[in-house]
C-alpha positions as CSV (number, residue, x, y, z in Angstrom):
1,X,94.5,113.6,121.2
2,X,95.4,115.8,117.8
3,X,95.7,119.0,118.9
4,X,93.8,122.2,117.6
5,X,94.7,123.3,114.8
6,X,92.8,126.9,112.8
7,X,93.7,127.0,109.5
8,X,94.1,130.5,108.1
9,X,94.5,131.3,104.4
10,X,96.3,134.2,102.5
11,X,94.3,134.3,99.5
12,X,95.9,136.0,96.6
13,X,98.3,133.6,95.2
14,X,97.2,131.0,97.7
15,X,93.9,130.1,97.5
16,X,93.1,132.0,94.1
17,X,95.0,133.0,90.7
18,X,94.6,136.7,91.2
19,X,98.3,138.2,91.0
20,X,98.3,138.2,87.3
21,X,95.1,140.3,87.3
22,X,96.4,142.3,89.9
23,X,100.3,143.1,88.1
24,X,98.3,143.6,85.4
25,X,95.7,146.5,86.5
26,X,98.6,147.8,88.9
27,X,100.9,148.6,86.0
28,X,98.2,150.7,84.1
29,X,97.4,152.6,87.1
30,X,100.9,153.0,88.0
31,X,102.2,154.0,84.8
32,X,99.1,156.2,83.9
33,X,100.6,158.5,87.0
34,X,104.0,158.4,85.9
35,X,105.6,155.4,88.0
36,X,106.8,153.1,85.8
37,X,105.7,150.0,86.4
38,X,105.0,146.3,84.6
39,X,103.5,143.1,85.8
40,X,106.3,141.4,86.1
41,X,107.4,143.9,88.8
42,X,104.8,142.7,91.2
43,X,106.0,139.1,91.5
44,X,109.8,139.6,91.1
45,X,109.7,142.1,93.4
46,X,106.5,143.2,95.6
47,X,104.2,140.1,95.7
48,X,101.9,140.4,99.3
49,X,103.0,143.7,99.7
50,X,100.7,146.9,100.3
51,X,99.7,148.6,97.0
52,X,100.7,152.3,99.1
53,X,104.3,150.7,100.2
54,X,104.6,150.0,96.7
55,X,103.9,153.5,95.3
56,X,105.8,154.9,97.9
57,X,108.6,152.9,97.1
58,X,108.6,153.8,93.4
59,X,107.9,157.6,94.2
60,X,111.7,157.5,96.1
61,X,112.4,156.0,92.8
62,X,111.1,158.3,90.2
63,X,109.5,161.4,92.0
64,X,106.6,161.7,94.1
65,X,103.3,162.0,93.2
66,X,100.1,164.1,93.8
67,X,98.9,163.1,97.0
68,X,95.4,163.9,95.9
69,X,95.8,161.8,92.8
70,X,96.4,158.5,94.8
71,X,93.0,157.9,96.6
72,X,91.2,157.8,93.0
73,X,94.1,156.2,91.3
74,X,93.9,153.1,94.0
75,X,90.0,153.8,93.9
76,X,89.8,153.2,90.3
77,X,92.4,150.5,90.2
78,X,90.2,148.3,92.6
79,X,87.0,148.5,90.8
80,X,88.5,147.7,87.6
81,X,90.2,144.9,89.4
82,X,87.0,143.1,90.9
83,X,85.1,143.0,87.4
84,X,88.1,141.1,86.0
85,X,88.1,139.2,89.6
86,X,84.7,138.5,88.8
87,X,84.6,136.9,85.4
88,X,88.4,135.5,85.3
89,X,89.8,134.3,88.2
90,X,90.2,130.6,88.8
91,X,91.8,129.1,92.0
92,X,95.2,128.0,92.5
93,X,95.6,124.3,91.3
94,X,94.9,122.1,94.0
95,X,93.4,125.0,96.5
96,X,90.0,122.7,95.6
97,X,91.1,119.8,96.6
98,X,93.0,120.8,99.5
99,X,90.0,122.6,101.1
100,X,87.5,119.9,100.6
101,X,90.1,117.8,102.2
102,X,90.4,120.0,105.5
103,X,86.9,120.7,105.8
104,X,86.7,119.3,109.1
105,X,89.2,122.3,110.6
106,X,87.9,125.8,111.3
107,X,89.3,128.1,108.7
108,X,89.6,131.6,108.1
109,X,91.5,134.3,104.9
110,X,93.9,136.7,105.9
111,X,94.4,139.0,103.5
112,X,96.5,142.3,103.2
113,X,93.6,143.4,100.4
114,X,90.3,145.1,100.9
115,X,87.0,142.5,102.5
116,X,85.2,143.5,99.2
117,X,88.3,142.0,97.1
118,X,89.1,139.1,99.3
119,X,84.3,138.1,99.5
120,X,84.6,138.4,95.8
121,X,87.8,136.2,94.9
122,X,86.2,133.5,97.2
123,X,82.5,134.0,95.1
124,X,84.0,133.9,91.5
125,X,86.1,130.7,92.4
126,X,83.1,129.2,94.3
127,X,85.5,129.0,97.5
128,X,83.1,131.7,99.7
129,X,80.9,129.2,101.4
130,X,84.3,127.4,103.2
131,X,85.1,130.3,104.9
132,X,81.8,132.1,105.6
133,X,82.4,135.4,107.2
134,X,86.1,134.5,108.4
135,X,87.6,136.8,106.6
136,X,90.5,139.5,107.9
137,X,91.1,142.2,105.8
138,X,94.6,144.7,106.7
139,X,92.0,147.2,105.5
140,X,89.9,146.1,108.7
141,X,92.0,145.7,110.9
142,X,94.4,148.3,110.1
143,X,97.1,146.3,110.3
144,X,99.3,145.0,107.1
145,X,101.6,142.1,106.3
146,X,104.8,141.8,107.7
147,X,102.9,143.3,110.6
148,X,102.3,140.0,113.1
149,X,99.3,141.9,114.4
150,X,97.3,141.4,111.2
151,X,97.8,137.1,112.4
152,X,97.0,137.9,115.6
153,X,93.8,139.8,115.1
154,X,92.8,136.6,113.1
155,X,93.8,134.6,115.7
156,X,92.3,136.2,118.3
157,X,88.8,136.5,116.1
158,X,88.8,132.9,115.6
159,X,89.3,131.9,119.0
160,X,92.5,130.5,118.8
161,X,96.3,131.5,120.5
162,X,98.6,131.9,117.8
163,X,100.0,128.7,118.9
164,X,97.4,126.7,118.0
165,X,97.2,128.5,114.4
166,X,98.4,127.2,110.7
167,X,99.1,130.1,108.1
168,X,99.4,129.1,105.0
169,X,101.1,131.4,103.0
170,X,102.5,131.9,99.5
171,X,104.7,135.3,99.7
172,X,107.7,135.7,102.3
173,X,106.0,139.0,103.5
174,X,103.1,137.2,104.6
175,X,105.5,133.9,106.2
176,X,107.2,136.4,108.0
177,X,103.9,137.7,109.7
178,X,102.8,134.6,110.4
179,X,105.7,133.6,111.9
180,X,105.9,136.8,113.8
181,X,102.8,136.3,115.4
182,X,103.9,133.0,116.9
183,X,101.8,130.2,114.5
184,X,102.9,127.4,112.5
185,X,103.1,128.6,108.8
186,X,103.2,126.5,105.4
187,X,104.9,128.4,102.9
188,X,103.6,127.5,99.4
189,X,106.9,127.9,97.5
190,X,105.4,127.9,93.7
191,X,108.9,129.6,93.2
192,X,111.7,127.6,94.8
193,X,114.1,128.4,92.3
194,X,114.1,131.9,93.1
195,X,112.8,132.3,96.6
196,X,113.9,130.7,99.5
197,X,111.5,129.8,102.2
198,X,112.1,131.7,105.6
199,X,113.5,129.4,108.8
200,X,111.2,128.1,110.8
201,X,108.2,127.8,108.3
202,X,107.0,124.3,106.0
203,X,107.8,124.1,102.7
204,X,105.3,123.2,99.8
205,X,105.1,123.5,96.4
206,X,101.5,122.5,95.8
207,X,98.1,123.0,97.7
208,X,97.9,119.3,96.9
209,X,100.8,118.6,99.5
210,X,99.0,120.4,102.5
211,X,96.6,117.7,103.8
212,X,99.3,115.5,104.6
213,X,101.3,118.2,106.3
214,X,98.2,119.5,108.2
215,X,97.5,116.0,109.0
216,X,100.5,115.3,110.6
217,X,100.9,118.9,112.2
218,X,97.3,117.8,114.3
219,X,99.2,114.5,115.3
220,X,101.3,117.1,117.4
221,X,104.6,116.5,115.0
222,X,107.1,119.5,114.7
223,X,107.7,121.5,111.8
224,X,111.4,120.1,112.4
225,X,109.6,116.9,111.7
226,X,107.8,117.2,108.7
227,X,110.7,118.9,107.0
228,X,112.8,115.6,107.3
């Protein structure tokens, strides 16, 4: 008999287009305090991290800022970000396909970004009604990526041991999680010239690869397997 297998989704860069938006209202909030900051920061060097890990680590860069400034600054940042999520945002090519493929699986998004960004990324790309309200917010739970517990709340909420778990990932931050939390992980590698897929987790390079590698992970092969 296959075994169990819950599917569990990053969403940003996995299952929907949103970096760009987000690198893009990041660097105007960012440099509007005085961090300098552009787009291109957030995928050569922060993509899945926390948006307060990456002011903090800028402020050790180029000087703190008000504390009292940060709250509205991230405040205002968000909102601006959901009406572009709203109106702009189209999936990642082959998330579709891929989804309508695995329908048959229990699924849930984990997501290091607030419920309210992850509901609406899933609305505006029509992707909402897959996952109904499976949907694990760091904000929630309290709990962010590399943090294994973030996986494990998931897991635990969807009635699965890690163990029986697939993450599917596109960031190495969220990999490592993943992996941290004990659960098979697919790494979506749409960068495999410049990042290199942590051991121990499945590499893609397109959401149109994963029903053949979730396929064969519920036939009870290893991940040693499917990588040869």
């Amino acid at each position: 008999m296959p075994r169990p297998l819950c599917l569990l989704f990053d969403c940003d860069g996995t299952l929907v287009d949103s970096e760009p938006l987000l690198a893009d209202e990041m660097a105007t909030a960012l440099n509007a305090v005085g961090l300098p900051f552009q787009a291109t920061d957030y995928v050569g060097e922060f993509r899945g991290a926390r948006f307060r890990r990456i002011v903090a680590e800028l402020e050790g860069r180029h000087g703190r800022v008000d504390p009292a400034a940060l709250e509205p600054l991230e405040r205002n940042m968000r909102a601006n970000l959901n009406r572009r999520l709203a109106t702009e945002l189209t999936p990642i090519e082959g998330a579709t396909e891929a989804l309508a493929a695995l329908s048959a699986f229990p699924m849930g998004v984990v997501s290091n970004g607030p419920e309210n960004k992850i509901r609406t990324s899933l609305v505006a790309t029509g992707l909402d009604t897959l996952f109904g309200d499976h949907l694990f917010s760091a904000y929630t739970a309290n709990c962010w990526k590399p943090d294994p517990c973030l996986y494990a709340h998931a897991a635990q909420q969807m009635g699965y041991p890690p163990q029986h778990c697939l993450a599917i990932e596109d960031s190495v931050v969220g990999v490592k999680a993943a992996l941290g939390a004990g659960m098979l992980v697919v790494h979506l590698n749409r960068y495999p010239d410049v990042e290199q897929t942590p051991e121990g987790a499945i590499m893609i390079t397109s959401m149109f690869q994963l029903p053949t590698v979730v396929s064969r992970l519920a036939r009870d092969l290893s991940p040693r397997a499917i990588a040869r």
